[in-house]
N, C-alpha and C positions, 0 to 999 in steps of 0.2 A: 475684605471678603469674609462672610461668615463662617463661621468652623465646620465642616465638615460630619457627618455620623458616623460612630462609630460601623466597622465593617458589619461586623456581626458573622465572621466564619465560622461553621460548622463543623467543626476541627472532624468529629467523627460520624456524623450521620452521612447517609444515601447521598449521592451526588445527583444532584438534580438536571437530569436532560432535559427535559419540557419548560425549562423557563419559566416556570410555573413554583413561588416560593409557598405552595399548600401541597404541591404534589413530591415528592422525593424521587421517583420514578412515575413513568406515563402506566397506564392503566395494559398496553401491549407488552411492556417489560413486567408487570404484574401476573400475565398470564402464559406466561412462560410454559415449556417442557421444561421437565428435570435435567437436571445434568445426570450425566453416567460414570462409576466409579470406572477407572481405567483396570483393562484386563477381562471386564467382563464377556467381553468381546474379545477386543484388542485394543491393546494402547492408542492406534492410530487413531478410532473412533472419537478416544478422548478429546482427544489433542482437536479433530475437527468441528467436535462440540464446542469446544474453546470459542472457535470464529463463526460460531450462528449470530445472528442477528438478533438483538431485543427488543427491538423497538424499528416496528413496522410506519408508524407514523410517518407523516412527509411532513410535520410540522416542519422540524428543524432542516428539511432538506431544503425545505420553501426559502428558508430563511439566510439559506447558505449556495443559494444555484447562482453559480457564477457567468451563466450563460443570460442572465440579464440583463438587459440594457438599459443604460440611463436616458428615461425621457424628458425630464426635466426638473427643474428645482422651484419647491412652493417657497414664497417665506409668508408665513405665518407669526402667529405667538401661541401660548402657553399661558391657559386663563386657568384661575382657583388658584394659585399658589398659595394662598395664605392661607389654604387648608392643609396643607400636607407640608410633611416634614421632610420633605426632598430637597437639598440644595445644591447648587452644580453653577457653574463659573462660564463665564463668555469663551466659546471654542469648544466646551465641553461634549463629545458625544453621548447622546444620549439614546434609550429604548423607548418607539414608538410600537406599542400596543392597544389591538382592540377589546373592550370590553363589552361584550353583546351582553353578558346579563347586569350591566349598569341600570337599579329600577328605577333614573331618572331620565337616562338618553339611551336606547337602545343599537343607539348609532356612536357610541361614545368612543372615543380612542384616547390613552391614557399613555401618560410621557413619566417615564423614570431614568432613573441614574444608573451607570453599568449595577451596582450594586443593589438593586430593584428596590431603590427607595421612588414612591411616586413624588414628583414634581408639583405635575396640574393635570389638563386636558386640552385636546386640540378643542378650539371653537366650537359649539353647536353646527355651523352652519358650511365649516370646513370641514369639518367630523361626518357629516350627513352626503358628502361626498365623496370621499373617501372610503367607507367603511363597505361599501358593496363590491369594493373594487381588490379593499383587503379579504373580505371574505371569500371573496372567489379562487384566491390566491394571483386575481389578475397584476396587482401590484404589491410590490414590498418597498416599505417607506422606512426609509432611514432621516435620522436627526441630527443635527449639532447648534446649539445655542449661539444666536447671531447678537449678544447682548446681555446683559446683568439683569439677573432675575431682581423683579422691581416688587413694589407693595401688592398686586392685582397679578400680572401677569411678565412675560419673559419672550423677545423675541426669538424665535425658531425657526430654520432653514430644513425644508423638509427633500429629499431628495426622492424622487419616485420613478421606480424601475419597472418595466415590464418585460415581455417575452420578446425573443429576438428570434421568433417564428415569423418568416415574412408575411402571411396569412392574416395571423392573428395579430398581428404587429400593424397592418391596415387597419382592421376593424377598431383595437382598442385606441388607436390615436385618434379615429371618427369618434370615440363615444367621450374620450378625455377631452376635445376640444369643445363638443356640445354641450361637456359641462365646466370647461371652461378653467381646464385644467392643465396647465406649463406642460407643451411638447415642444420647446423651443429645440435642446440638445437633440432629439429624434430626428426632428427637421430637417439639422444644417449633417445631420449625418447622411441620409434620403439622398440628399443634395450632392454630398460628396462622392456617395457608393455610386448613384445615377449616370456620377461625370467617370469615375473608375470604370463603370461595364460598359461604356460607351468604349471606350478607350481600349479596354481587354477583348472586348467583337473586334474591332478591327486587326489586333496583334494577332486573332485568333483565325480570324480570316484567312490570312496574310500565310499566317503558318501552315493553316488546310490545306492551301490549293499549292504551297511547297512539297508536303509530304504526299499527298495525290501526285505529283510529276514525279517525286523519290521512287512512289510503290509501282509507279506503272511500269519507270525505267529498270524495273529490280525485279519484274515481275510477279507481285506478291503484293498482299493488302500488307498496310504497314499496320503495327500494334498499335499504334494512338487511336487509329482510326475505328480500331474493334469495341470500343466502348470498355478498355481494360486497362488504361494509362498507367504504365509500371509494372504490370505482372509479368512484362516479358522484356527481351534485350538481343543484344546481340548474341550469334553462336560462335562456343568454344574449339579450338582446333584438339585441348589435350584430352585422352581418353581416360586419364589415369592407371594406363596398365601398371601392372606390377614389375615390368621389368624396369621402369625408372629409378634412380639414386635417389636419394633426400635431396643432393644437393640438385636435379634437375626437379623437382617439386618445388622447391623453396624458387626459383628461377619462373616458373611458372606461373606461382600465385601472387598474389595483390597483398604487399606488405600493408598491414592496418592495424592504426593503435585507437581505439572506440573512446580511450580517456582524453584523448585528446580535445572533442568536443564541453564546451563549458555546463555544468552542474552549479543548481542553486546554488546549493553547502558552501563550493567553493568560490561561487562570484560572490555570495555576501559573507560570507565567516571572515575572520580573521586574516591580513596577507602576511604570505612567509616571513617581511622581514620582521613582521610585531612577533608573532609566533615564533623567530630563532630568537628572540631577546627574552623570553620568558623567565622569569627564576625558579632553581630547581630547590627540593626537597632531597635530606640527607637521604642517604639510604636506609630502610629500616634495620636494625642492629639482628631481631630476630628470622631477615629475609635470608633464605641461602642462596638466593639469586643474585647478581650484580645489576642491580638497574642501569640500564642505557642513559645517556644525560638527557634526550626527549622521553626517554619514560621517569625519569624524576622532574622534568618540568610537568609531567602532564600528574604526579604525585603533588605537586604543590598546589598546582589548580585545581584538582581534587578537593586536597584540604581547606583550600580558600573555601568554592563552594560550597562545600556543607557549613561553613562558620560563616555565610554572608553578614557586612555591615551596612547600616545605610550610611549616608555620606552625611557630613558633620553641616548643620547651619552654616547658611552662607557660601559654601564651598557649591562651585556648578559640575558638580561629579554627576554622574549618572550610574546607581545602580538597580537592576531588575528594573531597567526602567522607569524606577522612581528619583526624584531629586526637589531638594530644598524649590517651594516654591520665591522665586526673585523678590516676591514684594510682598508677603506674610508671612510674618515671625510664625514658628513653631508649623508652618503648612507644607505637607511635600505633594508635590504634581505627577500624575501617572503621564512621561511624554507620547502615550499611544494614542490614552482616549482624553486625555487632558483633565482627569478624573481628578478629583484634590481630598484629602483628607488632614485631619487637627491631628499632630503627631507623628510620630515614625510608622511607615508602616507594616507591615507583616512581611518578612522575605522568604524567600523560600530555599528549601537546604538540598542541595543536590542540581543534577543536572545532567546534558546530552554529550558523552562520549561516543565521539563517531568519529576516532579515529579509523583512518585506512586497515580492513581487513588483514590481520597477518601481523600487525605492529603489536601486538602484545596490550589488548583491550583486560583481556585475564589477570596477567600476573599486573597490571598498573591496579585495576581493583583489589586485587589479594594484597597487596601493599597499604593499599589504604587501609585495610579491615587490619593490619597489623600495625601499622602508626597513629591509628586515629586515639588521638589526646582524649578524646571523651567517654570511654569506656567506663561509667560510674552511674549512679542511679539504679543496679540491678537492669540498667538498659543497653547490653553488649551484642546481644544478635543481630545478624544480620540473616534477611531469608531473599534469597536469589530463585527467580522465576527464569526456569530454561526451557525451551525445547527436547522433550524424552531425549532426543536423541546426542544432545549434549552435558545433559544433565551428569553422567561419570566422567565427562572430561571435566565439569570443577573442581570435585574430589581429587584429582590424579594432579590437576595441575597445583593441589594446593599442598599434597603432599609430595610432590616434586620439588615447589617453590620455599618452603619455609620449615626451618630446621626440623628437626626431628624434636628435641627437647621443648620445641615451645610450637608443636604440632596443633594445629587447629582440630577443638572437638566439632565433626562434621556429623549430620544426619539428612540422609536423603529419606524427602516426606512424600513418596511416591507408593501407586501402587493400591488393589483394592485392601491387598490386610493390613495398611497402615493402622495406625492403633488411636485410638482420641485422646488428644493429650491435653495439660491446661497449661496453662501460660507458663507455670515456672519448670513445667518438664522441658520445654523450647528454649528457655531460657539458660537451663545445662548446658547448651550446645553453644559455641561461635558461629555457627553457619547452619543455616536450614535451608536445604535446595530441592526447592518442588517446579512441578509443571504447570503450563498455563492449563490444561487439562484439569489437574487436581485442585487447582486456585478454583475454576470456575464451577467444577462440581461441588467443594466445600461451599461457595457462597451462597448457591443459591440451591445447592442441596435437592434432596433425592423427592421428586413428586412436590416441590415447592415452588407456589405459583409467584409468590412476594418474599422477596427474602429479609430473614429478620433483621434488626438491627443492628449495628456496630458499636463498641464491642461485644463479642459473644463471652461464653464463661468458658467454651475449650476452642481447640481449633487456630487455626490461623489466625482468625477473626480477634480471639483471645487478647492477642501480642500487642503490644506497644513497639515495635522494632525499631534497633536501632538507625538500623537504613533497609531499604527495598531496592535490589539491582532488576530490573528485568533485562535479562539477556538477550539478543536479536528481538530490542524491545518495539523493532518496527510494528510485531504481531500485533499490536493494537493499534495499530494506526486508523482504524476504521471505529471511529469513539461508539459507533450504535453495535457493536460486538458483546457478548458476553464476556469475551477475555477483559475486554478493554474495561466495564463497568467492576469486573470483579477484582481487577490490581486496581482500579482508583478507589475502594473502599478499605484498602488495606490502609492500615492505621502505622504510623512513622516519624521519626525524625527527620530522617535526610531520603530522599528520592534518588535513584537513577535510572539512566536507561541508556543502555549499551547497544549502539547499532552503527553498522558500516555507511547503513546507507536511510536515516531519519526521512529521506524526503522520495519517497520511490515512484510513484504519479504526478500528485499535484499537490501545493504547500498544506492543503486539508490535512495530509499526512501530520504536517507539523503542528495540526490544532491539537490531536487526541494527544501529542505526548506534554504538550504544553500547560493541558490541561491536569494530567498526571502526576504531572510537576510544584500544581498547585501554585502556579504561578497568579499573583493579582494584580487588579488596576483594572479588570475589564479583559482581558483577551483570553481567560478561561471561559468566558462565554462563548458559546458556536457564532451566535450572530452578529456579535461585535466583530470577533475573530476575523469574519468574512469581508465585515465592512470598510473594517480598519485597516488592512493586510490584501487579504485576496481579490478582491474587486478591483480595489485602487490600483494593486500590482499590474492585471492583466489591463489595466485600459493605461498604464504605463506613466504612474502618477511620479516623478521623482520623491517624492517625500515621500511612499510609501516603500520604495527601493531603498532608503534612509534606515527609515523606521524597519524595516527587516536584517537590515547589517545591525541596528546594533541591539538587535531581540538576540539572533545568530550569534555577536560576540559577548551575551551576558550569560546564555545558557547554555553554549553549546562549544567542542571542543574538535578542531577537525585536523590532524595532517594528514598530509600522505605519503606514501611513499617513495615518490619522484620527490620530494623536497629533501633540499642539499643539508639543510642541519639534521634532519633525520638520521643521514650515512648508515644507513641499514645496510649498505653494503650487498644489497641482493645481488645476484645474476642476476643477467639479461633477462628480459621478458620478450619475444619476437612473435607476433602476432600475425596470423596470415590468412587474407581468406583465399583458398584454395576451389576454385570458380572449373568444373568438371562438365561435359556434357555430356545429355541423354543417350543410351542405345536407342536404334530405330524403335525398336516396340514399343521401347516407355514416351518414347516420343510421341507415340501414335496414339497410347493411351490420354497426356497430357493434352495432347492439342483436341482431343474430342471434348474434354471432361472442359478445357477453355471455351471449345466453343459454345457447349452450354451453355457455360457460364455468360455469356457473350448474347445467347438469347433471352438469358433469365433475366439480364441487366438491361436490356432492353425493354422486356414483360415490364418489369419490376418499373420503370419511369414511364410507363406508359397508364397504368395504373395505377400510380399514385403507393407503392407500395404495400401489394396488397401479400397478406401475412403467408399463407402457404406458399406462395412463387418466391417471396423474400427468405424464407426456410429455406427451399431448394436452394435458390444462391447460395448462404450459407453455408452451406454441405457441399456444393461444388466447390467453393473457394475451402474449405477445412482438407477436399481430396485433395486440389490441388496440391498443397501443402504435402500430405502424404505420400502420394505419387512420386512425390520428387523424392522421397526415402525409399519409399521399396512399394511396387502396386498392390500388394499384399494388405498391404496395411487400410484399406480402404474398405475392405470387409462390405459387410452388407449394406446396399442402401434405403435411404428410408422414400422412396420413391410410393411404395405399394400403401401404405398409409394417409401418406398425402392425398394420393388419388382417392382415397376411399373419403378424408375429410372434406372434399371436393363436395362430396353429393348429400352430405350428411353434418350435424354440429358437433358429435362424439361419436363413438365407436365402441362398440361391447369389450369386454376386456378377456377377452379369447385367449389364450398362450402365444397364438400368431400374432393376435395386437398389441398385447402386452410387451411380445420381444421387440416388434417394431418401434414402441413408446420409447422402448428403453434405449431402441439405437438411436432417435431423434433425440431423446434427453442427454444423451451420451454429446451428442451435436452441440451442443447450446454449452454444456460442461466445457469442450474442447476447444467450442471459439471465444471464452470466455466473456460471456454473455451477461448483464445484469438480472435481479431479480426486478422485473417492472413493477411490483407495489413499493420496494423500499431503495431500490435504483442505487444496490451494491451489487458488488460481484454475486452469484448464486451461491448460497449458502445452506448445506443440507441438502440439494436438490432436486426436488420431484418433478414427473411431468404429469400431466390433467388427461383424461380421456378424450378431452378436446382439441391436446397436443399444445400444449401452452407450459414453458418449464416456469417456476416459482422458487423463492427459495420455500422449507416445507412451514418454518414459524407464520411467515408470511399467507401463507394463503388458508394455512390451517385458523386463523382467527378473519380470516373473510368468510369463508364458509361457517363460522360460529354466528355471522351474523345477515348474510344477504346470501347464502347455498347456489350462487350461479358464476359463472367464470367473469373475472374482472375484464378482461381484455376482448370477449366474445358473446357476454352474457349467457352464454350455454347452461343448462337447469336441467335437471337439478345438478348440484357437486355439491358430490358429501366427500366425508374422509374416505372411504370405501373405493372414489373414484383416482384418487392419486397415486401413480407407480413409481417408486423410488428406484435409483440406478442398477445398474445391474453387477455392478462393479463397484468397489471401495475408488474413494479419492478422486472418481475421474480419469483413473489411468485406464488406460485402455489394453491391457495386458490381462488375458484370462488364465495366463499359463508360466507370469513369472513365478509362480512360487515351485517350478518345475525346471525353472531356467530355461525353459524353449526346448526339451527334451524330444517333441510331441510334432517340432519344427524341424523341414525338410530341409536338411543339411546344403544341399546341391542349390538353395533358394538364392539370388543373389543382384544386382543392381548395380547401376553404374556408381552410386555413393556407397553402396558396398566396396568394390571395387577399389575404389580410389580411399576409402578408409583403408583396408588390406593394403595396397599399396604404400600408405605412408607407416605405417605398423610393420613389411618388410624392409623397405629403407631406410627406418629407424634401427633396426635392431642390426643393420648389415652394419653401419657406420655407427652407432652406438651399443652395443650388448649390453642387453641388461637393464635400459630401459621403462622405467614402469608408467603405463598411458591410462588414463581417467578419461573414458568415453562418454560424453554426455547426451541425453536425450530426450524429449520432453514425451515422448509415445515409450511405454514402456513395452509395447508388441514388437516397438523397432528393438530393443535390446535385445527380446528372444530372438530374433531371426540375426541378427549379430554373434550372439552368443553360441547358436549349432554353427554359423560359418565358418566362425573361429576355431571352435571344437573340432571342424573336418580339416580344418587349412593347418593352423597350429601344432607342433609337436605334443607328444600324449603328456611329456613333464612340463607342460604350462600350466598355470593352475589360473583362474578365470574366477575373480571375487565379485560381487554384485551387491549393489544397494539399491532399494525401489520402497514404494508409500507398504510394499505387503508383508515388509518385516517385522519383527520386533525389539526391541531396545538390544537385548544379547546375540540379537543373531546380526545386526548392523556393525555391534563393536566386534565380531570374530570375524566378518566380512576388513574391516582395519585393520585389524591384528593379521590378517592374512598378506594383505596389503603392503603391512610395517615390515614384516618379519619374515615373511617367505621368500625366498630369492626366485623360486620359481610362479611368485603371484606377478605377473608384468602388466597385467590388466583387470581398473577397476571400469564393471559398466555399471552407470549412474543414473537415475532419475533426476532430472535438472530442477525439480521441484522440491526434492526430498533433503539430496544432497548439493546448492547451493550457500545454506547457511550450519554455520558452527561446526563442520570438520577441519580437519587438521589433515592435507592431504601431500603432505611435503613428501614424503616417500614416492610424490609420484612426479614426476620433471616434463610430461608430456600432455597435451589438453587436445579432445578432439570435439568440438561443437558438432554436433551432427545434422544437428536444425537450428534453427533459429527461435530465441524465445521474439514473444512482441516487447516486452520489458524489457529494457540491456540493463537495468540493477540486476535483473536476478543472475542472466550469462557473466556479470562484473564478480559477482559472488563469486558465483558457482569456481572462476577462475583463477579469484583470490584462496579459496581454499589450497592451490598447490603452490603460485607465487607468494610466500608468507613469510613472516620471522620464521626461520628454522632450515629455508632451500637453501642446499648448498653447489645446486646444478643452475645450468644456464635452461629455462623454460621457456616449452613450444606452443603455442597455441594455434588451432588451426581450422576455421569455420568452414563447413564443407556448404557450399552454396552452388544449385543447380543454374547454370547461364540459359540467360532465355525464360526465366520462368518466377513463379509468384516468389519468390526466397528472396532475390533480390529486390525487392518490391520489401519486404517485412526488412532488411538491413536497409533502405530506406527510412521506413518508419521510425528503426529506434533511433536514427539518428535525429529524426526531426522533433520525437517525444523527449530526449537528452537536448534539446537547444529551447522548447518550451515548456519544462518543468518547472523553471519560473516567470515563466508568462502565467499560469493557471490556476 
């Protein structure tokens, strides 16, 4: 086989998202808003600047929709090779690309190497079919080389996807056979689904005319039958008064451990018994801590991977998934995409700790930055990207952790009056610890559309760093982010990225930090990534279940805390969902706001989903949800708007309409909705006069260029037409920064109730107590917080954390927590305080709602079960019987058993 080309990496320029080796960034990340220096405002703002969107584009989403189906496989070849200098080996995956301004074949599609060296071209006459079908986005065509690239050409196995709309899923298989295009895999699928829904009518039958004879002898429609399968169950007999003990609570509720269900991480990472065998690392001489024997193994794997080796000729080692290729001298073979190169190739220094929350991810990095052998060059710094609100706890734990005499010089680069430094003023320091905030307003800077190059002459940008940690480095799990773009241009030796939980949705997560990582061979590409990995995973390919265990065991490091070599020694952890029923009124209120729902869902299939009756659902199902905390919490509806879009395509923007926008924007925030041009969570989020939410980068550069609604066509929309929330962050709390003062004390609810309840039975049989109330509505916390305030003795003090704080008032709200004997309760925003506190001072956990994510409730949880509890912890999910709650603890079970399926 011939040699390979050299890579040719771009050690320091723009990371290129559009695939595109003339463009560094797309032309929508070029037209960027500014970033905002933090404080201007307030910190939070920064911080949410961080997670805008930069790139509106659907290119790369095209290229990565995992909801495609395989229709069939072309084989083909790969003509002109003996024009280009592209070479690539049998099995090799490769990138099939259209070239519309080819000034030879206008239809042209162009084949290269993961490393965008071009190949050849698909055939004229295979090309000319094809390309109308890629332009459309109707199909994405993946490659891999069925043969030895020969003198002329190279055989090619082309695989071709399209939509798995059953609608458009007819039409396009009529137009691909007309032109005589492999839908054989569609077919025998057709075939199979056809003989399943035969089979599922009958079972379905069968079950109908069961639960019809159940409802009639019961006297009552049964809930399957309501058109709301899951939102409701059977009724609870306990009321949760308060005169009950702990110990008849705990008697009552449904003992439940949510870890129990399997997680990617831990079906492909590493098993316990390779992981207790691990070798350890001394201790460091200038640590004043005593490393545990798994936190100096996870010190020695540290050190390994920032020193990676490739594996010696000959030898069939595998590392960073490159290894000696079998049958040419001096060739090593990437085993993902089959890619090969002349030489060793480029490894990468750093990697994924995600250890179990509470094990000591801190001080295992503070040890490395004090052992690391390589500290020469004038290249010692390390600069760690936290979350504001963690960002004093590195500082505290570093001057906790390591002697006084050989005290790390720390500087936190936070903050509008930070000062402009140049490289060797950063270089004074051992540690420079800023925010993804401050990262991402430095890089792309104040009213700048394109951000300059790397290196700059001050600034972060400046630094050669010795290593780069991001902490709860999940934050960029979304690669089309501003955070995300602005730590992969940081310039480095060693990479990390510190997260409990790397893979929180779907393995996508896994691409942006992979990519971060600078990992090669082809799977820093989005589209390979998807090819190679994500597709193959969900249609349940063994070799790609393979091929994830050992990506999993080269970059990433996982125990937990149930593992027996750990002996972390914690207390108990007893988890419980604690299953309460409604008073008659909220009962009354619930089952009306169901049966809405009930007609809406009916509307809604009857019409094909038409956009405002589909809102309305939405908002029924989000009350639901509230109703079951407190009826309060359902505030105004957005009913009076609707009707008015009914008869019209926008609406004047009156104070009336405006508050209404904002309460339906508020809607779309709450049930966490996609931005529909770049189909991520809403980011920034406006809503339209037409009532259409966006994120605001997103639809502000559609209006720059077509001024009518994307989803409605509605004209004109200018900027002038979009109302931004009415509220920071989404929370829906107008009065936490008053703590619910303004909230009628006497207000209260059956999950009121049975909260109070386990808060007196706690303190009868424990005194002294300290309970972390969590909640994803920060409205519920106010009407929590005067409850407590009326019920409570006047010496309980009542600390709070929520998105309307700021950095010093969050650490006095801990400090209160730590340190006061009369603080027994912290109440929590589940969004805020989830990741990087330290909440061991508290022994008691109360879930109040349900999030739809169980990563973030696992957090939010692990912050009090952690290295440092020295009590036995409660955990205790308050779950309405009979209603949509249990219906969402459904879900996250079934989103924890397919987060590696997807």
């Amino acid at each position: 086989m011939a040699p390979m080309s050299a890579q040719g990496k771009r050690k320091h320029d723009a990371i290129d998202l559009t695939g595109d080796d003339d463009a560094a960034m797309s032309s929508q990340a070029r037209n960027q808003a500014p970033g905002q220096d933090d404080h201007d405002i307030w910190v939070a703002q920064e911080e949410h600047e961080a997670e805008d969107i930069i790139i509106s584009s659907q290119d790369d989403d095209e290229e990565s929709m995992t909801t495609y189906q395989l229709y069939g496989v072309l084989a083909t070849k790969i003509v002109g090779v003996q024009y280009y200098r592209g070479i690539a080996s049998n099995g090799e995956y490769v990138v099939v690309r259209r070239e519309p301004n080819n000034q030879y074949d206008s239809n042209a599609i162009k084949v290269e190497n993961v490393q965008r060296t071009q190949i050849g071209h698909i055939p004229r006459g295979t090309a000319s079919k094809l390309a109308k079908y890629m332009d459309r986005g109707a199909l994405l065509v993946e490659g891999s080389l069925s043969g030895s690239v020969g003198t002329y050409d190279c055989p090619i196995s082309l695989k071709l996807f399209g939509t798995s709309e059953p609608v458009e899923r007819a039409n396009l298989r009529s137009q691909m056979k007309a032109d005589r295009l492999p839908c054989t895999v569609i077919d025998e699928k057709e075939r199979e689904a056809k003989k399943r829904k035969g089979e599922e009518l009958k079972k379905a039958a069968a079950a109908k005319k069961s639960m019809v004879s159940r409802g009639k002898a019961g006297g009552g429609q049964s809930y399957e039958s309501s058109g709301l399968t899951g939102f409701a169950g059977s009724q609870s007999q306990g009321d949760g008064a308060p005169t009950q003990s702990l110990d008849e609570i705990m008697e009552a509720s449904q003992r439940f451990n949510p870890r129990e269900m399997g997680e990617v991480v831990e079906k492909f990472g590493a098993g316990e018994d390779v992981l207790s065998q691990m070798p350890m690392a001394e201790c460091p001489e200038h640590l004043a801590t005593s490393l545990l024997p798994y936190q100096r193994q996870a010190l020695a794997w540290l050190l390994e991977k920032e020193n990676p080796k490739n594996s010696p000729e000959g030898s069939d080692e595998t590392v960073q998934l490159w290894k000696p290729h079998p049958r040419s001298k001096g060739v090593y073979i990437n085993i993902a995409t089959n890619y090969a190169i002349q030489g060793k190739p480029e490894l990468a220094s750093g990697g994924i700790l995600s250890d179990d929350m509470g094990l000591g991810k801190t001080l295992e990095m503070i040890s490395l930055m004090i052992a690391d052998p390589l500290k020469r060059d004038g290249r010692k710094t390390t600069l760690i990207v936290a979350p504001v609100g963690v960002m004093t706890n590195w500082s505290g734990q570093m001057a906790q952790h390591v002697r006084k005499e050989h005290a790390l010089q720390v500087l936190i680069y936070h903050g509008s009056g930070k000062k402009v430094m140049k490289p060797e003023e950063f270089q004074a320091y051992d540690v420079v610890i800023t925010s993804y905030g401050s990262l991402t307003s430095e890089y792309f800077g104040k009213n700048a559309k394109n951000p300059s190059a790397v290196p700059r002459a001050t600034g972060l940008y400046s630094v050669d760093w010795r290593r780069i940690i991001l902490d709860e480095g999940h934050t960029i799990r979304n690669p089309q982010t501003k955070s995300a773009l602005a730590a992969n241009n940081l310039i480095a030796q060693s990479r990390w990225v510190l997260t409990g939980t790397p893979i929180i949705n779907t393995l996508r997560d896994l691409y942006s930090l992979v990519r971060f990582l600078r990992l090669t061979g082809g799977l820093e590409r989005l589209d390979v990534f998807n090819s190679v990995l994500i597709r193959p995973l969900k249609a349940g390919d063994v070799n790609a279940s393979l091929l994830l265990q050992a990506l999993m065991a080269t970059i990433c490091l996982r125990r937990k805390k149930e593992m027996k070599f750990v002996d972390l020694r914690l207390p108990e952890l007893s988890e419980y969902v604690h299953k309460l029923d409604f008073h008659p009124s909220e009962r009354e209120k619930y089952d009306a706001l169901q049966a809405e729902a009930q007609g809406l869902l009916r509307t809604v299939q009857r019409s094909g989903g038409e956009q405002n009756t589909y809102r309305h659902l939405l908002e029924v199902l989000l009350r639901l949800r509230q109703v079951c905390n407190h009826w309060k919490l359902c505030g105004e509806r957005v009913t009076s708007i609707l009707a008015a879009l009914e008869h019209q395509q926008s609406v004047d923007l009156t104070p009336e309409n405006k508050a209404a926008l904002q309460a339906m924007l508020q809607l779309s925030i709450e049930s966490h909705e996609d931005c529909p041009i770049c189909l991520e969570p809403l980011h920034n989020p406006v809503i339209t006069n037409c009532a259409h939410a966006f994120g605001k980068e997103c639809i502000e550069q559609v209006i720059e260029t077509q001024h009518r609604c994307p989803m409605c066509r509605a004209e004109p929309l200018e900027h002038a037409n979009l109302v931004p929330p009415a509220i920071e962050l989404g929370e829906t709390s107008s009065s936490s920064s008053t703590g619910g003062e303004d909230m009628d004390q006497n207000t209260s609810s059956s999950k009121i109730e049975a909260l109070l309840s386990i808060l007196s039975a706690t303190s009868k049989k424990h005194p002294g107590t300290k309970t972390v109330i969590f909640s994803q509505w920060t409205s519920f916390l106010d009407i929590i917080q005067a409850r407590l305030r009326a019920t409570l003795p006047a010496t309980t003090h009542i600390a709070r954390i929520d998105g309307s704080l700021k950095p010093a008032q969050r650490d006095a709200a801990l400090a209160s927590l730590n340190d006061d004997p009369n603080c027994t309760i912290l109440l929590a925003s589940l969004a805020v305080c989830s990741v990087g506190l330290n909440l061991v001072a508290a022994s008691q956990v109360i879930l109040a709602d349900s999030w739809w994510a169980p990563a973030i409730e696992d957090q939010a949880v692990d912050r009090v079960h952690r290295l440092g509890q020295k009590r036995e912890t409660t955990v205790w999910r308050l779950v309405v019987e009979g209603t949509v709650e249990e219906r969402v603890l459904g879900i996250q079970g079934e989103k924890r058993k397919l987060m590696g399926k997807e």
